[in-house]
Steps between C-alpha positions, in 0.01 A plus 500: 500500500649246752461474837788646734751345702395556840194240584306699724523857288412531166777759422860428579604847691901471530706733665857577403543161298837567361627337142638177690155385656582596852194560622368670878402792588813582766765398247291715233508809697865490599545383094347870413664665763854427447463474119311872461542667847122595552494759738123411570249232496116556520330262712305366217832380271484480078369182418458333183173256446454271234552144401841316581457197262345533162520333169703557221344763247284595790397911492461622865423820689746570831410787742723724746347569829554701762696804256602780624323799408702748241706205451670345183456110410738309279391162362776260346574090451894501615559185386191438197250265456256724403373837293382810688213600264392760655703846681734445726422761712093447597419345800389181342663288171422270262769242424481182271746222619695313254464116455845439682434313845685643787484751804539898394512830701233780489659777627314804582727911605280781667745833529308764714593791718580220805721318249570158307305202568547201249263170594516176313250233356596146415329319211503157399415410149429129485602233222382219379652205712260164525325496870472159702206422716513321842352166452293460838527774738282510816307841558380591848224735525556779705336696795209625269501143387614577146825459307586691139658275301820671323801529376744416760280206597472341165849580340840323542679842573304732338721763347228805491245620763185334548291737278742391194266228469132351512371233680202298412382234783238236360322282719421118441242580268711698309322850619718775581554604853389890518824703520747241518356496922439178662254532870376261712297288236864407359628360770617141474496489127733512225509694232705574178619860449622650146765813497581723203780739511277830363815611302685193357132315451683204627257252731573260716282229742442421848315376788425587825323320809320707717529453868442744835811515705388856708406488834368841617757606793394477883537808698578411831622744806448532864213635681411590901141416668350493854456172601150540547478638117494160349824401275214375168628655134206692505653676823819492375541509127563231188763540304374650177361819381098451633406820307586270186455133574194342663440216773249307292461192776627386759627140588458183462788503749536686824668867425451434122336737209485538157609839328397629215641766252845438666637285259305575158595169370308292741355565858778471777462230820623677753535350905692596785688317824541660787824419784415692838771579718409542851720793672518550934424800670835615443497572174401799285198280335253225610592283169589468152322356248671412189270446225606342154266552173485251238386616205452226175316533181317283259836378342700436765681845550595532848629762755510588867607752743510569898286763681610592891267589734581658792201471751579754814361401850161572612465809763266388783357840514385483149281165633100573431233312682236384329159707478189431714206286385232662711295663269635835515865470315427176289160292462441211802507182394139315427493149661320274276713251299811283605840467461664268332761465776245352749171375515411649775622879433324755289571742258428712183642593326818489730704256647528332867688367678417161711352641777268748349666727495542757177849402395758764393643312163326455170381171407593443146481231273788287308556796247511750748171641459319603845203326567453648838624821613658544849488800749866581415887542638681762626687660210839535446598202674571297226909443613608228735628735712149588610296270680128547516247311744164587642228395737134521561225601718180346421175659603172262385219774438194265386497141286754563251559853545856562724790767468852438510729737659842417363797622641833472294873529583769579253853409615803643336775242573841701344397779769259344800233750402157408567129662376147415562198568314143394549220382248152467548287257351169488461250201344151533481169270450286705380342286233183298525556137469439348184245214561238292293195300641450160467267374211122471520348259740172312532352360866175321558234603748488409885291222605154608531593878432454670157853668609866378430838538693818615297854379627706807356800396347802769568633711196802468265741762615826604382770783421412637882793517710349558884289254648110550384144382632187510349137570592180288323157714386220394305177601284228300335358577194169720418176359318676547173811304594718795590734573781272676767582917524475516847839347496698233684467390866688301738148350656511128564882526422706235751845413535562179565701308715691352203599853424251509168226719513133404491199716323158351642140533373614573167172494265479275245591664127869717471623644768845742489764491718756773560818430611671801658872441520702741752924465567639631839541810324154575455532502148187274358295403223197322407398222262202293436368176402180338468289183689226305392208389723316219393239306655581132473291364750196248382152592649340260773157349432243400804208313428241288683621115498159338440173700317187363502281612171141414383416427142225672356166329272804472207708308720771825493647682748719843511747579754733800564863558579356735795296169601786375576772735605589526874746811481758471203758784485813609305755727675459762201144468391269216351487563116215175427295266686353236358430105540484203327406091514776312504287128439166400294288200555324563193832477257401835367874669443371855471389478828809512669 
């Protein structure tokens, strides 16, 4: 059975088609009116439904819809073509068309109580007449990215709908493309295409060259915002469906993105430029920006289109100051890191400004990501129109501990309005510095003492932003070479006139030293380090200059280092004492 007419039905429902061909459904209705004077339509009119172009020899089944109940139905060929095979008066017939080509008449009489209605279906009955194929046609795919080859594409003019015949796509490799459909993978290639007229049997061949000429359409329109709003797409819209295509990145370029699922062919590059028009206070709005969208896919398929933005002045009494930083409404700020705006200005994690001072703005980087956040604006000042200053009050608490007391003025220059607000700012040292101790050390002992005398080196300090001091106590170690428990002291602890301070007496072995590290804050910690004691001082021998010693009946004599000695010390304690010849007269080497 073929396909019908009509491409997007698969039944060919016509209304009223009178012997000639005329088709439509106004000239059909005033056809059956003048012709049978129907007194009465139903809303749902007689139809007939079957197919409008068949082959010769071909048996096929038409239907009447929409009868009228009680109603009588006449079936007949006016002018031939066919047989009726089956009754004439049933609601559906079977009729075999003859093998003579041309266009005949179905026509189709209901008589009921409301009258005469008499409808008409035209049927073509095709011939055999050779077809001729297009020898290169180019195919654009189309919003689905897809294109069905057929009939009207392929054919010279084709003489029969597009169902008359089959089409049969084969790729370079000689495969056949699935239901004669070619997609995205297609695109930029040729391939050859065969048609057969599904009657006649006559074929014919082709090619076609794929290509993607659709661009999906922009949709552009105007749009009103606050000028404190913000005029970004996000705020204001893109121009495509966003419940259906997806932002997938954005960039390289400023005010570019890629979209996805837009275009099914290929992912769309989509960017915008915006023209601001700057109004005066005597117009209705503040400005206009006109914003055109470019929108370009993968093969070159290009569009555009213009969105208006009206942006309406800014009311000074919508104008909110920003919050406190005390504390109480928002967090104060910690000072203990710096800004990169000055040396000699701290903050963390928010910004400064040159004097100290926490700075209202964001400090962000070259991609507009903030690095350090600032104490904010007044809101809804974001037009021209409104000009916003401040100034502070600066009350130094302890080290780097102050608050801010910021007053700020919001001037509306269209009307001569003025507002004030006030912020306060607090920022707080109230960590302990951060500090490390110098490295082990190692000092001899004093002359004569078994004691030393430590010059205390100062510690490492840093991330501390008040000004600090430190304190010096030590502890020896026990018998065992541990830190004494009963703690540090400060005894013998000296500050020199260099500024260094001095630990005296310290016995030799380890000793440990505290450091004690306090800012002007009073926030503090502690660290500690360690300090040798060692006794590098040689013991001094006394002895008698000249001894006077008697041999004995062997011709020896003895004599002792205490013979001798006249008061040798060491500043720690004498380990040894013991003495020596240093000449023999007898050449005796062991003697010495």
């Amino acid at each position: 059975m073929k396909k019908p007419l009509l491409n997007s039905n698969p039944k060919q429902h016509i209304f009223g088609t009178n012997p000639l061909g005329i088709y439509g459904l106004a000239k059909s209705i005033m056809l059956v009116l003048c012709l049978f004077g129907t007194s009465q339509l139903s809303s749902q009119s007689l139809e007939i439904v079957g197919d409008s172009s068949v082959c010769g020899s071909e048996i096929l089944t038409y239907n009447a819809l929409n009868t009228t109940p009680g109603g009588t139905l006449t079936w007949a060929l006016p002018n031939g073509g066919g047989t009726i095979l089956t009754a004439t008066d049933s609601t559906d017939v079977d009729i075999e068309w003859g093998t003579t080509p041309g266009q005949y008449t179905i026509r189709l009489t209901e008589t009921s109580m409301s009258g005469t209605l008499t409808v008409f279906f035209l049927v073509t009955v095709e011939g055999n007449f050779a077809i001729a194929c297009n020898n290169l046609v180019q195919v654009s795919v189309d919003y689905n990215c897809e294109a069905v080859i057929d009939a009207d594409i392929m054919l010279e003019s084709p003489l029969y709908p597009n169902d008359s015949y089959t089409i049969t796509v084969f790729d370079q490799n000689g495969q056949v493309v699935p239901n004669a459909t070619v997609t995205s993978i297609h695109i930029g290639k040729v391939y050859n295409v065969n048609v057969t007229h599904d009657c006649a049997g006559n074929t014919c061949w082709g090619r076609i060259a794929v290509e993607d000429k659709w661009i999906p359409e922009l949709t552009c329109g105007s749009d009103t915002i606050s000028c404190g709003e913000g005029s970004t797409p996000d705020i204001t819209g893109f121009p495509f469906d966003t419940t259906v295509a997806t932002i997938i990145g954005v960039g390289p370029g400023e005010n570019e993105y890629t979209v996805a699922n837009w275009d099914k062919c290929s992912p769309i590059q989509l960017r915008y430029t915006d023209q601001k028009l700057n109004k005066t206070c005597d117009d209705e709005f503040y400005s206009v920006i006109y914003r055109t969208w470019f929108a370009e896919d993968n093969y070159g398929n290009s569009t555009s289109c213009i969105d208006t933005i009206m942006v309406e002045r800014g009311d000074i009494s919508d104008v909110m100051f920003p919050e406190n930083f005390d504390g109480i409404v928002n967090p104060y700020l910690e000072c203990n890191a710096k800004t990169p705006l000055d040396p000699g200005a701290f903050s963390f994690p928010w910004n400064a400004l040159p004097n100290g001072n926490p700075s209202p703005y964001d400090y962000k980087d070259a991609n507009g990501n903030i690095i350090y956040f600032g104490t904010g604006l007044p809101s809804g000042t974001e037009c021209d129109h409104l000009a916003t200053t401040f100034t502070d009050v600066t009350i130094d608490v302890c080290g780097g501990t102050f608050k801010v007391l910021r007053k700020w003025r919001v001037l509306d220059w269209c009307t001569g309005a003025v507002i004030e607000g006030d912020q306060l700012i607090k920022v707080i040292d109230n960590v302990a510095p951060i500090a490390i101790c110098p490295p082990i050390d190692t000092v001899g002992t004093d002359y004569y003492v078994c004691n030393g005398t430590a010059k205390v080196q100062p510690p490492i300090v840093f991330e501390e932003c008040s000004s600090w001091s430190y304190t010096i106590l030590h502890k020896p170690s026990d018998n065992s070479g541990n830190p004494d428990p009963s703690g540090a002291t400060d005894k013998n602890v000296t500050l020199g006139t260099d500024g260094f301070y001095y630990i005296n007496d310290l016995p030799v072995g380890r000793s440990w030293i505290v450091y004690i590290i306090t800012d002007a804050c009073g926030n503090s910690t502690e660290c500690v380090t360690e300090i040798d004691v060692l006794d590098d001082d040689n013991p001094v021998a006394v002895c008698d200059e000249h001894t006077v010693v008697t041999l004995n009946e062997f011709g020896n004599a003895e004599l002792f280092a205490t013979s001798i000695d006249q008061g040798s010390f060491d500043n720690c304690e004498l380990d040894s004492f013991a003495i020596r010849r240093m000449t023999t007269n007898c050449n005796v080497p062991q003697d010495l």
